[in-house]
TILO-699328 format. One line per 3 residues: number of its first residue (from 1); their letters; for each residue x, z, y of N, C-alpha, C. Coordinates in Angstrom, 3 decimals. Each point is the difference from the previous one (the first is absolute). Example, Ala and Ser with C-alpha at 12.3 -4.5 7.8 and 13.67 -1.06 7.14 Angstrom:
<rs>
1) AS) 13.190/7.800/-5.690/-0.890/0.000/1.190/0.900/0.000/1.200; -0.350/-0.720/1.050/0.820/0.060/1.190/-0.770/0.730/1.090
</rs>
This chain:
<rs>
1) XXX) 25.158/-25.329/-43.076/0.534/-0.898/1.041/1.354/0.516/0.497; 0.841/-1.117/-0.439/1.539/0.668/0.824/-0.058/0.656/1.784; -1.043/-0.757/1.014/0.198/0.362/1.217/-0.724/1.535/0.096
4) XXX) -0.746/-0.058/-0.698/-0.793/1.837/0.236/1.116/0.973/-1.144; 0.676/-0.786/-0.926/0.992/1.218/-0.688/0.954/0.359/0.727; 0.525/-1.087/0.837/1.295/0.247/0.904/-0.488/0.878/1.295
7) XXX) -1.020/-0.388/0.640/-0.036/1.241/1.097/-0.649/1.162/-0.884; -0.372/0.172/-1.517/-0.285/1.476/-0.457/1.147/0.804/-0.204; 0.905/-0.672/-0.685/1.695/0.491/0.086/0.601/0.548/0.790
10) XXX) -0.234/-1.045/0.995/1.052/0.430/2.055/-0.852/1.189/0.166; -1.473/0.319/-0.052/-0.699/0.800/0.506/0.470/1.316/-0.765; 0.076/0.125/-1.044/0.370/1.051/-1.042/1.074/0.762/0.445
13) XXX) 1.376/-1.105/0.274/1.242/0.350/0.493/-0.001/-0.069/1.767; -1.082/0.143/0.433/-0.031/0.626/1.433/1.006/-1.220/1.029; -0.323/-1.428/-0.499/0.721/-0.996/0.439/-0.450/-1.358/0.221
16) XXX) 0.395/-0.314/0.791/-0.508/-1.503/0.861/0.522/-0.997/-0.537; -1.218/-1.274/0.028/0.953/-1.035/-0.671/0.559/-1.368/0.396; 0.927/-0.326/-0.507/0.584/-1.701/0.788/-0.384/-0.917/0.017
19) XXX) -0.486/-0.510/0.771/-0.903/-1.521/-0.634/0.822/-1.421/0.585; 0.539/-0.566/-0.637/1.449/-1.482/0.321/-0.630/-0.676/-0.185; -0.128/-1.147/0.879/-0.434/-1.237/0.287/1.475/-0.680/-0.074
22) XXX) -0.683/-1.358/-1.248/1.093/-0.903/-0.198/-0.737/-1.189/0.508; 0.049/-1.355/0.464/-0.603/-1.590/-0.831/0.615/-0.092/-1.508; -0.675/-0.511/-0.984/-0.171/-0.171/-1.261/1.151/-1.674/0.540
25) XXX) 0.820/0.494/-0.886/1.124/-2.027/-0.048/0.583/0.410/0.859; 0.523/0.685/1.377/0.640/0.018/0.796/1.549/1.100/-0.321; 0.976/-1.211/-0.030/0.063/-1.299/0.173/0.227/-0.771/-1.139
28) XXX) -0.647/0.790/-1.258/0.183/-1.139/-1.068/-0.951/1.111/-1.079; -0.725/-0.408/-1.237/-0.454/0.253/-0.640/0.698/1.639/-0.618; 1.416/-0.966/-0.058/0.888/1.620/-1.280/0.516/0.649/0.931
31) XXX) 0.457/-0.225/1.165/0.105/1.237/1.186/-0.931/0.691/0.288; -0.944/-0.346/0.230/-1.295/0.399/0.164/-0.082/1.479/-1.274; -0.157/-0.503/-0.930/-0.063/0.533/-1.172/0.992/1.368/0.260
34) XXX) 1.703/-0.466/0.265/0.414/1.392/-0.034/-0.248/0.789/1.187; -0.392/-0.527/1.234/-0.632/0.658/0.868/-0.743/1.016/-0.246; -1.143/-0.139/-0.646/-1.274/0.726/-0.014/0.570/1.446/-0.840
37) XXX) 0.818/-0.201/-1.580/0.450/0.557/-0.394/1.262/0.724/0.889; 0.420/-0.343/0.625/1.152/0.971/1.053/-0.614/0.953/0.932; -0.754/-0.508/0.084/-1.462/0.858/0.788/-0.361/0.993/-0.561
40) XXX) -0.558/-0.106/-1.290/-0.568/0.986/-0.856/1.222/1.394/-0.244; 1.190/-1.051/-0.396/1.141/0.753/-0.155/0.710/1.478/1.072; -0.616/-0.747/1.235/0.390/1.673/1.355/-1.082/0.058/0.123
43) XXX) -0.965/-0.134/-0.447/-1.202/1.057/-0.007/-1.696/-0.184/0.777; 0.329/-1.215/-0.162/-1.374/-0.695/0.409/-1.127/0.057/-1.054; -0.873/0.687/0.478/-1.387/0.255/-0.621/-0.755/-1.297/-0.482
46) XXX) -0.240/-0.818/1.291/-0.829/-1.052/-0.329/0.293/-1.370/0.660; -0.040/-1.143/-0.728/0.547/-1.071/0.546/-1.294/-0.673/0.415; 0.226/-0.513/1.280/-1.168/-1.303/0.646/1.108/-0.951/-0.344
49) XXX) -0.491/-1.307/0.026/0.090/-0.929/-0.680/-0.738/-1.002/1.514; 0.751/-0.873/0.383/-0.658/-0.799/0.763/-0.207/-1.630/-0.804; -0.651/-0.640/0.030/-0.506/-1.169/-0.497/0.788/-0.663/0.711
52) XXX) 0.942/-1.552/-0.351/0.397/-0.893/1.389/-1.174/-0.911/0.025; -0.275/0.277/1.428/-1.445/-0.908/0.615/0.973/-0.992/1.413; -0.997/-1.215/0.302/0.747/-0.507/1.314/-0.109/0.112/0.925
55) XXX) -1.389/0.842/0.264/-0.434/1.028/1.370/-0.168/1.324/-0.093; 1.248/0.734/-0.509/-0.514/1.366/0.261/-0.569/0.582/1.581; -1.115/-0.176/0.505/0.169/0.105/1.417/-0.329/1.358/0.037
58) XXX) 0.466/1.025/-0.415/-0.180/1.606/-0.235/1.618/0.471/0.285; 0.865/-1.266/-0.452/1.657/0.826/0.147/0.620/-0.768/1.152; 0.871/1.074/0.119/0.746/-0.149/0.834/0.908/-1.238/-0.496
61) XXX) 1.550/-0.296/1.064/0.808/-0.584/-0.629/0.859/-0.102/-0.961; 0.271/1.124/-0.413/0.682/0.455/-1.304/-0.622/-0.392/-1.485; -1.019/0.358/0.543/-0.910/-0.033/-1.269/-0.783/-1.695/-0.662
64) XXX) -0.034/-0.345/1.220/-0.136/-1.540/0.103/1.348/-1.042/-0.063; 1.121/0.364/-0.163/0.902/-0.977/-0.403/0.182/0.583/-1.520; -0.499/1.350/-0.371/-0.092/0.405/-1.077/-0.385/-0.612/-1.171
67) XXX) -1.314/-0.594/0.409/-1.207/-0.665/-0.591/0.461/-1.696/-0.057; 0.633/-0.350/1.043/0.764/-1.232/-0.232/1.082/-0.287/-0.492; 0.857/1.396/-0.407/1.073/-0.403/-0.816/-0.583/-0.077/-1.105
70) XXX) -0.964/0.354/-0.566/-0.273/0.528/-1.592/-1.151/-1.407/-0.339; -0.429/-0.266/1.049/-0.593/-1.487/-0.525/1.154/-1.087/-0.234; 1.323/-0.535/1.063/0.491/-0.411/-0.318/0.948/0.086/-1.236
73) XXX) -0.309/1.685/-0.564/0.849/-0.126/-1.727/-1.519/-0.130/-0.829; -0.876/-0.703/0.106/-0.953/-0.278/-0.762/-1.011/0.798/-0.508; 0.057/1.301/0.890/-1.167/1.204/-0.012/-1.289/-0.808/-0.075
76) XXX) -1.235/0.441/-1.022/-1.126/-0.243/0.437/-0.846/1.418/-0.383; -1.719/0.103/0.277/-0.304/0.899/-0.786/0.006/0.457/-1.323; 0.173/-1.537/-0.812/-0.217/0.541/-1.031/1.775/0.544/-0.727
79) XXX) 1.322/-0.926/0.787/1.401/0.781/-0.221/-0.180/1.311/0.288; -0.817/0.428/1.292/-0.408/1.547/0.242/0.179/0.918/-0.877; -1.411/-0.451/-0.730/-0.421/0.897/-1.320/0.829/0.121/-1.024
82) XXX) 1.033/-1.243/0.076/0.810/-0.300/-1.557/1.444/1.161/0.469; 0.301/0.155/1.503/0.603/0.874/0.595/-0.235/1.775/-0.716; -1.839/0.293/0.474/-0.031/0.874/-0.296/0.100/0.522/-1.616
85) XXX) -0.351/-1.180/-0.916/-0.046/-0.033/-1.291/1.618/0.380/-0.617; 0.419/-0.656/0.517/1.603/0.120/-0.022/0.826/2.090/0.265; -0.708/0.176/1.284/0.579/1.102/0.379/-0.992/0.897/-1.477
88) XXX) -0.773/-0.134/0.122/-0.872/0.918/-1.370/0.572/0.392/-1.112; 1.380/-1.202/-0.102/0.744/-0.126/-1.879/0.894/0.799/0.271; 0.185/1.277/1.596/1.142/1.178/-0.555/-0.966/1.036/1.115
91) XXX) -0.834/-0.491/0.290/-0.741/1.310/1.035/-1.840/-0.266/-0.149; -0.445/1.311/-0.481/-1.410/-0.508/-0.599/-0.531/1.440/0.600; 0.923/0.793/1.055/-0.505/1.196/0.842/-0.570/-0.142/1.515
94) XXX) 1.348/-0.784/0.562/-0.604/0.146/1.675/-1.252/-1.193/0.380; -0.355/0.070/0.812/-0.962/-0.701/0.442/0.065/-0.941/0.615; -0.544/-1.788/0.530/0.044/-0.691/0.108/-1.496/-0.350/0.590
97) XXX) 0.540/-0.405/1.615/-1.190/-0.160/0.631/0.391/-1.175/0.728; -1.514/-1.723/0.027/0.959/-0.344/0.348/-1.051/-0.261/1.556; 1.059/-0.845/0.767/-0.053/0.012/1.089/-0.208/-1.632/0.473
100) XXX) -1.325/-0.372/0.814/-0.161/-1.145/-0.224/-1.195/-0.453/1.031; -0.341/-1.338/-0.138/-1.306/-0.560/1.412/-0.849/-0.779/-0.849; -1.046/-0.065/0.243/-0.996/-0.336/-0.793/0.231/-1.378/-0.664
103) XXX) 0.442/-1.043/1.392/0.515/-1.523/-0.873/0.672/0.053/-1.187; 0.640/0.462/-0.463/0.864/-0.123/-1.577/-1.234/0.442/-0.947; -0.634/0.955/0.400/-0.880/0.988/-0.977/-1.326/-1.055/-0.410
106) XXX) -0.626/-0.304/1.350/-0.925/-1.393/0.149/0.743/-0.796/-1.059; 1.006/-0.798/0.156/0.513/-0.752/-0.538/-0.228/-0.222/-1.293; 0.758/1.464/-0.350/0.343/0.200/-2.148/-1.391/0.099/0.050
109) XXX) -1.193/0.642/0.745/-1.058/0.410/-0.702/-0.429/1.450/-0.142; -0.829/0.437/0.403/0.404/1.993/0.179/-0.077/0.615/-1.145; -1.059/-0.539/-0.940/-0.397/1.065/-1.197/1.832/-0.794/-0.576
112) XXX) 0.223/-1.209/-0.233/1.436/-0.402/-0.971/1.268/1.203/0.296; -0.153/0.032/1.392/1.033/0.588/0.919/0.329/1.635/-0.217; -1.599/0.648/-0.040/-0.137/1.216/-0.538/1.058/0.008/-1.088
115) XXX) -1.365/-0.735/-1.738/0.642/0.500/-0.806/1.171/-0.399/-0.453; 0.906/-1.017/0.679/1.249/-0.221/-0.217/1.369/0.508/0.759; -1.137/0.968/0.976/1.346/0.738/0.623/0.473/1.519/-1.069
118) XXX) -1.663/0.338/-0.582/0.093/1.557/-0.609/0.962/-0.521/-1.217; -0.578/-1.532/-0.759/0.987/-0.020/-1.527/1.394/-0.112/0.474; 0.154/-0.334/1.094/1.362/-0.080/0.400/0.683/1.613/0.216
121) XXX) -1.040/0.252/0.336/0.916/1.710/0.478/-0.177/0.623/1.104; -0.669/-0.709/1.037/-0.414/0.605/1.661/-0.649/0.849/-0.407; -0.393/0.965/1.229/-0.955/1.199/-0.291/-1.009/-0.018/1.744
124) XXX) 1.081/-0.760/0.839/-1.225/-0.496/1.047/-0.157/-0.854/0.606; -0.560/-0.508/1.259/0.016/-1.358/0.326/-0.829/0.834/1.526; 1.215/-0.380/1.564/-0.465/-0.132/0.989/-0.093/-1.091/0.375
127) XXX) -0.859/-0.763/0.513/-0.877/-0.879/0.737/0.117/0.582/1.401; 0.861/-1.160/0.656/-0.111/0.377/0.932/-0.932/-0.563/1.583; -0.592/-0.634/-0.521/-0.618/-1.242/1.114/-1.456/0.198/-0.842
130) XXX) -0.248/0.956/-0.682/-1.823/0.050/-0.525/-0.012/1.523/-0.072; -1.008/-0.320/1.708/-1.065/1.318/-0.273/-0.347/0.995/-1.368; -0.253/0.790/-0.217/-0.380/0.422/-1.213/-1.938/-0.291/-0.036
133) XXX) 0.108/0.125/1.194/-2.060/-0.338/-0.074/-0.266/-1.198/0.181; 1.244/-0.943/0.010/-0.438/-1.569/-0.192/0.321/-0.225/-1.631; 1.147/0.885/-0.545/0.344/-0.109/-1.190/-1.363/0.197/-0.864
136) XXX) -0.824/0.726/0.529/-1.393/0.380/-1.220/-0.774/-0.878/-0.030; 0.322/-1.239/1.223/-1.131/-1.407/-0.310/-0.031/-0.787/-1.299; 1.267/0.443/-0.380/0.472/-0.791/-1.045/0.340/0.532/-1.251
139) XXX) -1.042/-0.238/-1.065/-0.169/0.405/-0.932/1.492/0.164/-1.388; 0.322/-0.665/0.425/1.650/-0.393/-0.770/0.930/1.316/0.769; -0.032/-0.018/1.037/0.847/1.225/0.941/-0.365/1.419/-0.322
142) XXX) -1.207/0.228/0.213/-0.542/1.049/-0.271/0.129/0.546/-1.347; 0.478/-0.538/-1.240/0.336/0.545/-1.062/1.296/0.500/-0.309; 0.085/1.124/-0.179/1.042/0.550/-0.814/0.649/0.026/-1.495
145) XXX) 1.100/-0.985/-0.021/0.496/0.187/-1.295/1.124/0.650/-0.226; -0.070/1.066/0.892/1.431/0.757/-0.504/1.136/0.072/1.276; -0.594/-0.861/0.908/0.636/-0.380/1.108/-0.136/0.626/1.356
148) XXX) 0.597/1.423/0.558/-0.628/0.738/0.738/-0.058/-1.306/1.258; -0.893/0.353/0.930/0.556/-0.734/1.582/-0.078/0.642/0.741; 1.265/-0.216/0.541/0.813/0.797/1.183/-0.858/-0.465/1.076
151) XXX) -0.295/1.451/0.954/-0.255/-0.202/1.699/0.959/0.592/1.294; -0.032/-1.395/0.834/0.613/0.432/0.951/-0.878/0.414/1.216; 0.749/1.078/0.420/-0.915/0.635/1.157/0.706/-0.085/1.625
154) XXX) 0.003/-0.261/0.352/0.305/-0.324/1.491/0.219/0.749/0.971; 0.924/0.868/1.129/-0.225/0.863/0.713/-1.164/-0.358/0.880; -0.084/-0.996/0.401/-1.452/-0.695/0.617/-1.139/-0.391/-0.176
157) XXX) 0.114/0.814/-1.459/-1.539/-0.336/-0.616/-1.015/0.925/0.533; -1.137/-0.003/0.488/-1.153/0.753/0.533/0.082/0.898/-1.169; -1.079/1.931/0.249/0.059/0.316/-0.979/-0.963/-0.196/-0.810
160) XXX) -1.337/-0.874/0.209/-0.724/-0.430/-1.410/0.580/-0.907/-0.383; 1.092/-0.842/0.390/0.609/-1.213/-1.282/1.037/0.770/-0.386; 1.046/1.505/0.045/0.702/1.037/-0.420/-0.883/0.230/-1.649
163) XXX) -1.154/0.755/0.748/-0.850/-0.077/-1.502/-0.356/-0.486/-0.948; -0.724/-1.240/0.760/-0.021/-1.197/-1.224/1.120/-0.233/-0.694; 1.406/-0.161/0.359/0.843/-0.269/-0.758/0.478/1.135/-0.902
166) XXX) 0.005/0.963/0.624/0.665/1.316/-0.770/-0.905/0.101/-1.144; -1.184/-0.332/-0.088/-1.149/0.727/-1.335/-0.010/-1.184/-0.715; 1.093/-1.284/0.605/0.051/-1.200/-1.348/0.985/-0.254/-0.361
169) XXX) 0.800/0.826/0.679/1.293/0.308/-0.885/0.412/0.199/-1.431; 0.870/-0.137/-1.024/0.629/-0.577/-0.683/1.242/0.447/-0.165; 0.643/0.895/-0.913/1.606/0.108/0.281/0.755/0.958/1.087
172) XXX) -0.114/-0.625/0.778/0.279/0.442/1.148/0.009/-1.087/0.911; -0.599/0.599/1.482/0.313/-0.345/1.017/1.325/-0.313/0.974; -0.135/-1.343/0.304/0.917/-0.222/0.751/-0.016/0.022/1.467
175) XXX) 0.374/0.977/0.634/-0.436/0.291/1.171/1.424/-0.492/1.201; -0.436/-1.027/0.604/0.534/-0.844/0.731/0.472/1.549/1.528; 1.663/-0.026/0.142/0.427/0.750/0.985/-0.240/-0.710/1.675
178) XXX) -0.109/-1.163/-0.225/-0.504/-0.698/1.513/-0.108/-1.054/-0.514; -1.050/-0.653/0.840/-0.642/-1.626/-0.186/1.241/-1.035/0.320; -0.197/-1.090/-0.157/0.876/-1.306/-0.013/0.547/-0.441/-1.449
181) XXX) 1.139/-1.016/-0.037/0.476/0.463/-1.204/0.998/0.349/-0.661; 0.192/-0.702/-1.524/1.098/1.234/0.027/1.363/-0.194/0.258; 0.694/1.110/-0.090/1.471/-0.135/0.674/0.759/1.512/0.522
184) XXX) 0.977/-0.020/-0.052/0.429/0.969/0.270/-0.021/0.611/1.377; -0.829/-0.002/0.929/-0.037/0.614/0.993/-0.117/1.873/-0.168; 0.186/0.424/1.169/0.133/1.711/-0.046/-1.505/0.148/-0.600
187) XXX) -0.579/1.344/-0.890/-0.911/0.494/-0.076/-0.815/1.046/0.675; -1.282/-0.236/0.705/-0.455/0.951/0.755/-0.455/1.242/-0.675; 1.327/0.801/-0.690/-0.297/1.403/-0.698/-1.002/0.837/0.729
190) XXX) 0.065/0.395/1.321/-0.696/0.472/0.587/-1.767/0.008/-0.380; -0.322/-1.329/-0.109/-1.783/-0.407/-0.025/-0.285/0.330/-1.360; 1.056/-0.109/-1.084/0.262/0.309/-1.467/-1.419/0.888/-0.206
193) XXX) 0.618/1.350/-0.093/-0.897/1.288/-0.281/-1.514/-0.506/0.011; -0.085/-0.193/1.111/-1.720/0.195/0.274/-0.467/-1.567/-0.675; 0.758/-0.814/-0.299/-0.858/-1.401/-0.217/-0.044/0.084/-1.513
196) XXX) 0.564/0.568/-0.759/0.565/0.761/-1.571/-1.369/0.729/-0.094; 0.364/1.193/1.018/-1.404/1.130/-0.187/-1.537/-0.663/-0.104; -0.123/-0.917/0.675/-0.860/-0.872/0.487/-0.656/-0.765/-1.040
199) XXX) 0.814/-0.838/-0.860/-0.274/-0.378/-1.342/-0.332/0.995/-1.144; 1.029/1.136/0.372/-0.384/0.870/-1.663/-1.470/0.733/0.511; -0.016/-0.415/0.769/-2.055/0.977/0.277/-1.094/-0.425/-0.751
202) XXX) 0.576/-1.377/-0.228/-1.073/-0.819/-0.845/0.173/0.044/-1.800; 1.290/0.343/-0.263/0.567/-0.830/-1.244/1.024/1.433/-0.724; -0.217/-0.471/-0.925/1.144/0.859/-0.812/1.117/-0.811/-0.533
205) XXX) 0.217/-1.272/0.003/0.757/-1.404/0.011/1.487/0.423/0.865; 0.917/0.133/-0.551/1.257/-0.027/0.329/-0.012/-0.435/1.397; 0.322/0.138/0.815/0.762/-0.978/1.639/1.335/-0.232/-0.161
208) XXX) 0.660/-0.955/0.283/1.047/-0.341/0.177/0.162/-1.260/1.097; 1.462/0.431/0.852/0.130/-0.980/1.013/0.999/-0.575/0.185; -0.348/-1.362/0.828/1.155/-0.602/-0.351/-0.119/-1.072/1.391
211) XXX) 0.620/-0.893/0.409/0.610/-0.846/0.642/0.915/0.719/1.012; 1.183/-0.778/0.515/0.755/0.771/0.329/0.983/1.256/0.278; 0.132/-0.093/-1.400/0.764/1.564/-0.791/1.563/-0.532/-0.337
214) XXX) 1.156/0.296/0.800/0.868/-0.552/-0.426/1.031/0.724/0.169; 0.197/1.445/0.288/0.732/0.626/-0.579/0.056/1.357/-0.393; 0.445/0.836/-0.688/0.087/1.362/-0.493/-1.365/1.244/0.795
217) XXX) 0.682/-0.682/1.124/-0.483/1.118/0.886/-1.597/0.140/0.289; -0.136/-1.906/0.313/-1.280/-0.109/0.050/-0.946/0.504/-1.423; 0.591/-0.579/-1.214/-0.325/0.202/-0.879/-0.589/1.287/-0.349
220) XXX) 1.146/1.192/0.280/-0.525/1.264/0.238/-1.010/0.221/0.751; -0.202/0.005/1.207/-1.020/0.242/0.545/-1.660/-0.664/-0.173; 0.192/-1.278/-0.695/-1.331/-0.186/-0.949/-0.480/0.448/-0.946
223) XXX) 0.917/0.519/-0.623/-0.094/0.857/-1.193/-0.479/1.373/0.013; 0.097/0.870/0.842/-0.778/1.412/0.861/-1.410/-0.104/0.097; -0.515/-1.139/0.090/-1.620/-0.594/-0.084/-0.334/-0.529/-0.917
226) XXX) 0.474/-0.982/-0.426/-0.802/-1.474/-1.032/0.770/0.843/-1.165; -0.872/-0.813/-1.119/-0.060/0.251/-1.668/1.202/-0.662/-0.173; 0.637/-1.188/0.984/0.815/-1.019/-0.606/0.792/-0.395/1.651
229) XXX) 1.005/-0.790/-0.640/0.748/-0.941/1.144/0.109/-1.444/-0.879; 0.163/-0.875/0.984/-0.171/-1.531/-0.452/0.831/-0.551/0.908; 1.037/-0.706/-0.544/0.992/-0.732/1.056/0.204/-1.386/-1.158
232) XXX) 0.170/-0.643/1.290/-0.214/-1.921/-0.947/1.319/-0.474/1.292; -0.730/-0.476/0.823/1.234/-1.158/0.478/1.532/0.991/0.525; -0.079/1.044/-0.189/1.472/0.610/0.523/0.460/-0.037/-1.481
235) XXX) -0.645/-0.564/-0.843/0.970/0.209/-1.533/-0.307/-1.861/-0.084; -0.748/-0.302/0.202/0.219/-2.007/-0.345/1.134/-0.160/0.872; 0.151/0.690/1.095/1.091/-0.471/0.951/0.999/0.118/-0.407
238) XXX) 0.585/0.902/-0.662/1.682/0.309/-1.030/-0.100/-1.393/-1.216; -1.505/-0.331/-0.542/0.237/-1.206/-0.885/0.679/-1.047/0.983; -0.447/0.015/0.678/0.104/-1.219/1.090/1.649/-0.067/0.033
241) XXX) 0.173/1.141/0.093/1.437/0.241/1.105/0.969/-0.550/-1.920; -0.458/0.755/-0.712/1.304/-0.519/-1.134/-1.056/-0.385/-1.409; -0.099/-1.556/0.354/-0.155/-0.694/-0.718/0.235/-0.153/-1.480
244) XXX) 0.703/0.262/0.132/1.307/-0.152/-1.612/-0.247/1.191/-0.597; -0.051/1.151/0.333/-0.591/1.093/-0.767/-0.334/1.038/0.581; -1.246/-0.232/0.690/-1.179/0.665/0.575/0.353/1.204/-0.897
247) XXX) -0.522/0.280/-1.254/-0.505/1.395/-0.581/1.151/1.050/0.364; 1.136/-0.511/0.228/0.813/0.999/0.054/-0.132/0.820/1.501; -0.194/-1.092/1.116/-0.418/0.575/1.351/-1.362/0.371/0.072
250) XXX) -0.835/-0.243/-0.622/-1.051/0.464/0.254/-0.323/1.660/-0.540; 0.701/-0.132/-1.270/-0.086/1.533/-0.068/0.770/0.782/0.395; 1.213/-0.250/0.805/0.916/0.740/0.896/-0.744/0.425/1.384
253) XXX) -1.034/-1.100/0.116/-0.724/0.247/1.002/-1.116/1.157/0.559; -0.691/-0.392/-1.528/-1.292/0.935/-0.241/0.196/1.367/-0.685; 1.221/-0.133/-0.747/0.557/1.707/-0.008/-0.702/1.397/0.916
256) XXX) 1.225/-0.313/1.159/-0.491/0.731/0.831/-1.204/0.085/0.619; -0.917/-0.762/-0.129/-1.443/-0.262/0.309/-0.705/1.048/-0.749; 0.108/0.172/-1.424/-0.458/0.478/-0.901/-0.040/1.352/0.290
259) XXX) 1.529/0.233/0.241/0.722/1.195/-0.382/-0.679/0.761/1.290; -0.565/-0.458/1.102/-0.218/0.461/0.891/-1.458/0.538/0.376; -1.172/-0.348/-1.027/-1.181/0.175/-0.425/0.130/1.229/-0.765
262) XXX) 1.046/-0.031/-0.788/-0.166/1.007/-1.504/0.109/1.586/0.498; 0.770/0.461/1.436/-0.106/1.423/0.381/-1.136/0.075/0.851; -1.238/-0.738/-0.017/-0.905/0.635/0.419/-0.741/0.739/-0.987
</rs>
């Protein structure tokens, strides 16, 4: 599995890893495309991949005009996959997780959805609006074809739903820096440590965190705790800002992001 080779690597070399949140089409199919690859290029470990849905009600505003630019260039799930299929024909290393709400998944169908995300090239699939212990009602969900699923953990989660999620973990954990959604607000580094410590009691599953990580500094200081850092709408926001050729600002962006993980 590419997501357990990549944190065996970082772990080897005593190093934390990047995790970039794009929308898939935003703002067009082949931007998109050199996006992900410009990403990879300063040193991004692992790409999330957001689905364009018409209620992301999990994102913030960034992330939600995100999802509406990339429908209006004719994003669907299944352009998604033809996205990730696409990035596969010069990168068949980093990882590809995607990021998404149950309506699209309902939609295509879960077992179709599975195995047409793995022939495509994903390696995970967060769900973000299904429980993982509602996910086992359903016999189609509950199977694994290759498709880790990502959990998010909550600073406000009690600690028996901490557990439950940590021991059904997958990949790695995505461990939410404060509730609401997402967006670039400050990160409460401070609560970091112990809500990190908190999860790895249960799990040997990577932690990594993410909402509201948006610059160097913060970045650093998540990185002293978690397996990983994850920043999405402070990098959709540079797409936003230059349209015409995102990849070039976006990896001017996330550079120093990177670069700022790697001396821990």
């Amino acid at each position: 599995m590419r997501i357990d080779d990549t944190f065996a690597s970082l772990k080897k070399q005593n190093k934390k890893a990047f995790i970039a949140y794009v929308a898939a089409g935003d703002p067009s199919f082949d931007l998109s495309l050199e996006i992900m690859h410009s990403l990879v290029g300063v040193g991004a470990d692992i790409i999330e991949l957001g689905l364009p849905f018409s209620d992301p009600l999990a994102d913030g505003i960034v992330n939600q005009m995100a999802a509406d630019r990339a429908l209006k260039a004719g994003m669907s799930t299944v352009r998604s996959l033809e996205l990730v299929k696409a990035f596969r024909e010069k990168n068949d290393s980093t990882p590809i997780v995607l990021f998404t709400y149950l309506n699209p998944i309902f939609t295509y169908g879960f077992s179709r959805f599975q195995q047409d995300a793995v022939d495509a090239g994903a390696d995970g699939v967060l769900l973000l609006d299904l429980p993982p212990d509602e996910a086992e009602l359903s016999t189609e969900l509950a199977e694994n074809k290759g498709l880790s699923h990502i959990r998010l953990i909550a600073p406000s989660s009690p600690p028996e739903r901490v557990k439950l999620l940590a021991e059904k973990a997958e990949g790695f954990i995505y461990a939410l820096s404060r509730s609401g959604v997402t967006g670039g607000h400050s990160a409460p580094a401070e609560t970091i440590p112990a809500q990190v410590a908190a999860i790895k009691a249960h799990t040997d599953v990577p932690v990594c965190v993410g909402f509201g990580i948006s610059n160097p500094e913060q970045a650093a200081l998540v990185a002293k705790s978690a397996d990983g850092v994850i920043v999405g709408s402070a990098i959709v926001k540079r797409v936003e800002e230059n349209l015409k050729n995102p990849a070039k600002a976006v990896a001017e962006f996330t550079k120093p992001l990177v670069d700022a993980i790697r001396v821990n």
